[in-house]
N, C-alpha and C positions, 0 to 999 in steps of 0.2 A: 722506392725512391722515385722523385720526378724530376727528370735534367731535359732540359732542351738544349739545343745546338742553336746559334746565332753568328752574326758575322758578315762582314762587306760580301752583296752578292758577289756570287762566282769564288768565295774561298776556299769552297767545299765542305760547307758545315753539311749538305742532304748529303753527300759522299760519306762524310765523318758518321752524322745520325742513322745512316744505314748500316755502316759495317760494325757499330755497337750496338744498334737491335740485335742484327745476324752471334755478335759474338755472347751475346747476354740469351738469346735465344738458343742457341745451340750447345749451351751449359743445362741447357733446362729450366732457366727462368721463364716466371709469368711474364709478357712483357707486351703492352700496350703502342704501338708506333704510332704518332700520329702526324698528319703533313698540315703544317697551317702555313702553310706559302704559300703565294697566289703561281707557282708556276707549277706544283705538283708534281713535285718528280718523286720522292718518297718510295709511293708506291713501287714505282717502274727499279728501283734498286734493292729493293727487298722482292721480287719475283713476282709482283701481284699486280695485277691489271687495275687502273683506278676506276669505279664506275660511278660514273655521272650522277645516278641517283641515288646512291648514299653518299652524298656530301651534305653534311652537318648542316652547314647555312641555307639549304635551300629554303623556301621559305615552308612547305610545310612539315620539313624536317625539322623543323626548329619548336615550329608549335607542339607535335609530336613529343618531343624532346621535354621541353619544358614542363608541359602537361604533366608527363612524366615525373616530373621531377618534384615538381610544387605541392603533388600529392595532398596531403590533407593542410597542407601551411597555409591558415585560412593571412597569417601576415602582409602577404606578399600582395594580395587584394585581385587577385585573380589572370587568368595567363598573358593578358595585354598590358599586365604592371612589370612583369619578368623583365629585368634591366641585365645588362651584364655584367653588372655586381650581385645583383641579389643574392643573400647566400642561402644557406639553408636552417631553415628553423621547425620549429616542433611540428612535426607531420610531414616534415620531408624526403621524399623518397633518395638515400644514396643510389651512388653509380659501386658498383664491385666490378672486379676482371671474370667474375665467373660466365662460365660460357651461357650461362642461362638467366644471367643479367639483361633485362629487357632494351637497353640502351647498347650494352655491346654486342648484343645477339642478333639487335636490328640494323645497327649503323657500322659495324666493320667486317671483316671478311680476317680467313686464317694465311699467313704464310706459308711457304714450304716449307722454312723453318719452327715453323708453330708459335709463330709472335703473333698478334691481334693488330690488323691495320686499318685506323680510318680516316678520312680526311677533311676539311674544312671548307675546300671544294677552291673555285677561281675566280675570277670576274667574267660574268656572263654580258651579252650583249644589250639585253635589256635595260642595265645598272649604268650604261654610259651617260655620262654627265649627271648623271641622277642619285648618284652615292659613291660612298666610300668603301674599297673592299674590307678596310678596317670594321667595319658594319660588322662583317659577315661573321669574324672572330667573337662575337659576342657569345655565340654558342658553344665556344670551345670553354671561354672562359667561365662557362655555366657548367659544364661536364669536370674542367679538373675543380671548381670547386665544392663539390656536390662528390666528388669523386673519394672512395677510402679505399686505400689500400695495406695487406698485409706484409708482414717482413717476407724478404725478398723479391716483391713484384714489384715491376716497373713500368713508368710511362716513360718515353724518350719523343718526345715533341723537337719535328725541324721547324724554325723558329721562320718567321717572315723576317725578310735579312735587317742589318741596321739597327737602327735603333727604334723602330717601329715597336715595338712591345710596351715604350713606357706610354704611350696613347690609348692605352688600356691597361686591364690587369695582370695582363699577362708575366711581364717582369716580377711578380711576386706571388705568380703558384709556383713555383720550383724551387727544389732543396737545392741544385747546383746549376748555371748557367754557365754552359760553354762557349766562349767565345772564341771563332776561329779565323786566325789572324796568318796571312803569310805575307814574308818579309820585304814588304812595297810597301811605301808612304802612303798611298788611297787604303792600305787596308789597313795600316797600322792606326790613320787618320779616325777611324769607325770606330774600332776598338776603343780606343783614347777616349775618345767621345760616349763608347758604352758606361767604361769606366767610372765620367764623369756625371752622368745620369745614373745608374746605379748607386754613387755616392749621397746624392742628392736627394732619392727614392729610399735611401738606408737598406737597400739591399745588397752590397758591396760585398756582404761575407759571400753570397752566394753565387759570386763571379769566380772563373778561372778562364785564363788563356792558354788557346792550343794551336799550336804553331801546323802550320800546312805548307808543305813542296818549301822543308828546311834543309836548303842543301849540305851545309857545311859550317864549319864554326863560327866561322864568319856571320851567315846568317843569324845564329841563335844568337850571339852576341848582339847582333846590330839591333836584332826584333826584342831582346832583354834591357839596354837601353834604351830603345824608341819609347816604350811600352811603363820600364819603369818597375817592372814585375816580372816575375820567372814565370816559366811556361810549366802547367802541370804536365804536359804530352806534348810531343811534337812527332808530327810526319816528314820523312823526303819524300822529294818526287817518287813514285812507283808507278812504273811502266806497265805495271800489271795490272792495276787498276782500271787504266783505258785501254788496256788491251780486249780485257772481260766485256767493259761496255759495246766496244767495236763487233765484238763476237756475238753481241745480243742475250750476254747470260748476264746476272745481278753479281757487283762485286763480293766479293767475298773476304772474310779473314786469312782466309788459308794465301792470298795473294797477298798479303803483308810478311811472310814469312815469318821469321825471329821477330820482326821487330814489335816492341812488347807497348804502343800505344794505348791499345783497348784495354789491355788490363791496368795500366795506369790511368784510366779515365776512369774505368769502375772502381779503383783505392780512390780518387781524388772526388768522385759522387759520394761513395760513403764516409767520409772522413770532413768534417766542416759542414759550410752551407747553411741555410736557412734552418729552424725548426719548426715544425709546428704549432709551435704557440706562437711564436713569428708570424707566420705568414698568416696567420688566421690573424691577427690584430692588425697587418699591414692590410689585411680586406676591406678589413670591418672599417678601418681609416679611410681606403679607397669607393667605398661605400658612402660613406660619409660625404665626402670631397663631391662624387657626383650629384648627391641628393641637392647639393646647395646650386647645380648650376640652373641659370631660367630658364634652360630647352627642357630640363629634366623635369622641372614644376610644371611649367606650362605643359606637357606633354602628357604627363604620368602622375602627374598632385605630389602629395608628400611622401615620399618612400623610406620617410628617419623610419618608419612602422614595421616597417621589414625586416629590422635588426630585432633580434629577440635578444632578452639580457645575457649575458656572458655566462650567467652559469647554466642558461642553457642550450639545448643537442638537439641535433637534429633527432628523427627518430626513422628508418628506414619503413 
C-alpha cells in the first residue's frame, strides 16, 4: 500500500506518519518511510539520524537515481530528459523494497524497528532565490513511480504540509491520503481546501480525514461539520507523546495506550482509495499536461515520446 500523511503544518501528520511506520513495522511489515518535507523530522521520530548525503534531491543523487532507473528505455531520450513525470517504459529498471535493491540499498538506512527510512532532503543554501524546494521532490516522484510493490509492503510518505502536493505528481501516487486536521479553523481551512483540489484532480476517492488533539464530543462534532465528512481516525491530546520527545526517545505506539487510531488507519488504507489502473492513467494524464507547457519544450523538446502505448511494461 502507498499512503502519505498531509495536513496544515504543525497538525501532526510527521507525529501520525511515524507512529504508523513504527505500528506497521513492528507487526512485521515491509515498510518504506519516507520524509519529503522540507523540515525533516521523519527521520528523528522513527529513531534514525537523517544524513545529509543520502537525500534524494541532491543533485548527484538524483542523476544516480535516475540513470538508475531509465536503464535500457531508450524513450525517454537520455538522463537530461528524466522530467518528474517520466514514467517507466520498456527497459526500465523498477524500484522493489528488497534489501539488495540498488536504489533502497543506496539511498535509505534501517530503523530500529526494521522499517527502511529515506528522505528527500531540505533547502540548502545555495538554492536561495534560485529555485524552488518543490524542484527537489521531483526525484521522489520518480522513485514511487518506478516503484512496485508486493501485498503487504508499504511506503508511508510524510507529505510537505498543505496543499503543495497538487504542484506536482505527488497527489496521485498513493492509494490513500491522510489528511490531518485538528479542530481550529486554520486547519480545518487546509483540509477544506485539500478536499477541494483533490476533487478537482479526481483523486477524492483516495482522500480521508484524521482528526488530531480531539478532545471531546464537542470537538469531533464541530471538525465533522466544518469539514463536511467523518473522520476515519482521530487522536486526543496524549501527554505521552511529548513526554517521549522531551526525553529524547522516538514516539512510540505503546504511548497511545488502548486507543485503536493506527489500526483504524491501516482498515481505512486497505479498504477504498485509488487503484492501480487509476493512478497509472492519472500519470500518464499528468505527463501529458507537462509535456504541453513552453519551459518543458523549450527545455527538454518533445517528451509525448516518453509515454510508451498502454499495453505496454516496464521491464526491470
Amino acid at each position: 500500500m502507498r499512503v502519505s500523511f498531509t495536513g496544515k503544518g504543525g497538525s501532526g501528520k510527521s507525529t501520525l506518519a511515524a507512529l504508523f511506520v513504527r505500528h506497521l513495522a513492528l507487526q512485521g511489515s515491509t515498510v518504506l518511510a519516507v520524509d519529503a518535507d522540507i523540515n525533516v523530522h521523519l527521520g528523528s521520530l522513527l529513531g534514525v539520524s537523517t544524513a545529509d548525503d543520502l537525500a534524494l534531491s541532491l543533485e548527484g543523487n538524483v542523476r544516480a537515481i535516475r540513470t538508475h532507473l531509465m536503464g535500457g528505455n531508450t524513450l525517454i531520450g537520455g538522463v537530461e530528459r528524466f522530467l518528474k513525470s517520466t514514467p517507466p517504459g520498456p527497459g526500465s529498471r523498477l524500484v522493489t523494497l528488497d534489501d539488495d535493491d540498488p536504489v533502497i540499498r543506496g539511498w535509505s538506512v534501517r530503523t530500529p524497528d526494521g522499517a527502511r527510512f529515506a528522505h528527500v532532503g531540505t533547502y540548502e543554501a545555495d538554492a536561495i532565490g534560485a529555485s524552488c524546494y518543490h524542484t527537489n521532490l521531483g526525484i521522489l516522484e520518480n522513485l514511487l513511480s518506478h516503484l512496485v510493490l508486493e501485498d503487504g509492503q508499504w511506503v508511508v510518505c510524510d507529505m510537505v504540509a498543505g496543499t503543495d502536493a497538487f504542484s506536482n505528481t505527488l497527489h496521485a501516487q498513493f492509494d490513500r491520503i491522510f489528511v490531518v486536521v485538528e479542530p481550529t479553523p486554520e486547519s480545518v481551512t487546509v483540509a477544506v481546501r485539500y478536499l477541494e483540489l483533490a476533487d478537482a484532480a479526481g483523486v477524492q476517492e483516495a482522500v480521508a480525514l484524521v482528526g488530531n488533539k480531539v478532545a471531546d464530543e464537542g470537538d469531533r462534532q464541530w471538525l465533522t461539520a466544518a469539514l463536511g465528512r467523518d473522520l476515519v481516525a482521530e487522536l486526543p491530546h496524549v501527554p505521552g507523546l511529548k513526554r517521549a520527545r522531551q526525553a529524547g526517545r522516538p514516539a512510540s505506539p505503546a504511548d497511545l495506550g488502548a486507543l485503536d487510531v493506527l489500526p483504524r488507519l491501516e482498515a481505512a488504507a486497505c479498504s477504498g482509495g485509488l487503484t492501480g489502473a487509476r493512478r497509472a492513467a492519472l500519470l500518464r494524464s499528468l505527463h501529458l499536461r507537462l509535456a504541453e507547457q513552453d519551459w518543458v519544450r523549450a527545455g527538454y523538446g518533445d517528451v509525448l515520446g516518453q509515454l510508451a502505448d498502454d499495453s505496454d511494461h516496464a521491464h526491470a
